[in-house]
N, C-alpha and C positions, 0 to 999 in steps of 0.2 A: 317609522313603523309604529304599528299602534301595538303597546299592550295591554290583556283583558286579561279577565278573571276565564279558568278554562269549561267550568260549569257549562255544559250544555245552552242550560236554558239560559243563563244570564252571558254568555257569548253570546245567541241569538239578539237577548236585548242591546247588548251594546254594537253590537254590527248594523242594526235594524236603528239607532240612535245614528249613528255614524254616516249612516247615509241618510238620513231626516225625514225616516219612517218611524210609526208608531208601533211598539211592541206587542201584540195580541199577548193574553196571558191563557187562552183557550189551548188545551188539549189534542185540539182538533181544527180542522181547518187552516185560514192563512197564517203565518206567521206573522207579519209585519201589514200595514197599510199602509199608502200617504194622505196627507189631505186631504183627498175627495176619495179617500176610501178602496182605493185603488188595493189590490192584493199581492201577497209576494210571498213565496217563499224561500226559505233562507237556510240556504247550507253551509256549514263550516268543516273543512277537515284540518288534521291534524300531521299527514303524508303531504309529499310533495305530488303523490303519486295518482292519486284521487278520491274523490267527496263520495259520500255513503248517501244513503238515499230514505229508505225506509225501509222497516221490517215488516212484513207480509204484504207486499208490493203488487196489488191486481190491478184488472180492470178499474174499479173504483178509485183507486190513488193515481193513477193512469189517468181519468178523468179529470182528474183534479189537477193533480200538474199540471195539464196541457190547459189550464185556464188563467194562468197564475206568472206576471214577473217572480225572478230569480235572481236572487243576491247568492251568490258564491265566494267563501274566503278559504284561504287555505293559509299557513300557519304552521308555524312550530309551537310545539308543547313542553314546555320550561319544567325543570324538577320542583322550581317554587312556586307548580299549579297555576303559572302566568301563559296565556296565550300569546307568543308574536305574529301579529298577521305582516300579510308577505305578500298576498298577491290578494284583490277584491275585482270582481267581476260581476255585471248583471248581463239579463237575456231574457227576453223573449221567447217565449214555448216556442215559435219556432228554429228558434236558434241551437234548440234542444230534440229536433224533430231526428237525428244522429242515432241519440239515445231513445227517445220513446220509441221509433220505428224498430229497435233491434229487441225492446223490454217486449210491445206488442206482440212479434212473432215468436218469441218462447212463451207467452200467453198464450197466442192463440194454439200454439202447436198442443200447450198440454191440455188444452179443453178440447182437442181436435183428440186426444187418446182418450179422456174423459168420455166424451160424445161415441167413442166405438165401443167401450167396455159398456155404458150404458143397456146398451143395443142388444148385449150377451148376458145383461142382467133381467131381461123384461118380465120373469115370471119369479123375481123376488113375494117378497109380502110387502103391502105399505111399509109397514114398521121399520122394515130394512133398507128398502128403499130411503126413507127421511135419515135412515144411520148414512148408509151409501153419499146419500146428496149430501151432509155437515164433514164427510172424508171426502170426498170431492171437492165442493167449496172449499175446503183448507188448503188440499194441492193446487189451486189456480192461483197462487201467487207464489210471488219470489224471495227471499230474503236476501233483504237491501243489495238489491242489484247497484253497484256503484260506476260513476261518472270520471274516466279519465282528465285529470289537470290537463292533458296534452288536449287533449278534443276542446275543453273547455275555453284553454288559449287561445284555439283558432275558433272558435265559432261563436263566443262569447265577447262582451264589450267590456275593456279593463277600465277599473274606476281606480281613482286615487286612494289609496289604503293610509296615508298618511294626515292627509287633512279630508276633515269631514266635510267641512264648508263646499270644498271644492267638489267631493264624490255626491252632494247633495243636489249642489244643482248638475253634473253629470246624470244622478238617475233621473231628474226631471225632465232635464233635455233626452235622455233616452226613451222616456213614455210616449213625449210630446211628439217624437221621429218614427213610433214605432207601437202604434196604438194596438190593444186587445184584438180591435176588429182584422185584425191581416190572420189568424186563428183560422187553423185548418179542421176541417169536420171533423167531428172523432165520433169513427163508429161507434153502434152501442153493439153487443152481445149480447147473450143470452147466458149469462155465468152465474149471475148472483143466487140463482136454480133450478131446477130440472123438472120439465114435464117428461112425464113414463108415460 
């Protein structure tokens, strides 16, 4: 079993090392690349129970995940601030098509109440209107909708948590079986603002 430092970010790096990806140190975007720049993001939990996802989780992050390999480790959290990882997994957005199909429809549903209350606002002022649309905008996401380890187990590819060598070419061999191009449409919306 491998143990890490529990830090967030410097878990990321040594996970993203461990399977013989390169760590992004950006804010934003992918976590991890391989060699040809390939992108990945990378979640770790701390339960046995399941991985956390993101904090204000829309359409936009929604976009994004569904573009993106997925390194998953789950772990225990040591009192001496050491991570034990326990279980490592990569996937394919669609392997996670589970989870974004269930995140999508409590999206769409609260833009679908968004879109009727609109409707009973139409003789606002601009001015409240642009308030209106930045309280709108806020409610069309979710805070950190999380991914069951059980779902994870079955629909996700377990990699060797112990030796890196080994889960290294595992995630290669997983790219090489399971390219970008198999990526399902993802609708766009109309969320990011509002025509009145």
């Amino acid at each position: 079993m491998s143990t890490i430092v529990a830090q967030d970010d410097v878990r990321q790096e040594l996970i993203a090392k461990h399977c013989g990806l390169i760590n992004s140190t950006k804010r934003y975007g992918a976590d991890a690349f391989d060699e040809n720049n390939v992108e990945f993001e990378i979640k770790s939990g701390t339960t046995k129970n399941h991985i956390s996802t993101a904090r204000d989780f829309g359409f936009n992050i929604l976009r994004e995940y569904k573009k993106k390999y997925w390194i998953i480790a789950s772990g225990t959290l040591h009192k001496n601030k050491t991570y034990l990882m326990e279980e490592l997994y990569v996937a394919h957005p669609n392997n996670l098509n589970f989870f974004f199909d269930k995140v999508e429809g409590i999206l769409q549903e609260k833009q679908r109440v968004i879109e009727d209350v609109k409707l009973k606002l139409e003789d606002l002022s601009e001015t409240d209107k642009k308030i209106i649309d930045t309280i709108f905008n806020r409610g069309t996401t979710l805070n950190d909708p999380r991914i069951s380890m059980k779902d994870i187990r079955i629909h996700c590819t377990k990699l060797d948590h112990k030796n890196s060598k080994l889960a290294t070419e595992q995630v290669k061999s997983f790219i090489k079986k399971n390219p970008l191009s198999m990526q399902p449409v993802v609708q766009k919306f109309n969320h990011d603002f509002f025509v009145w």
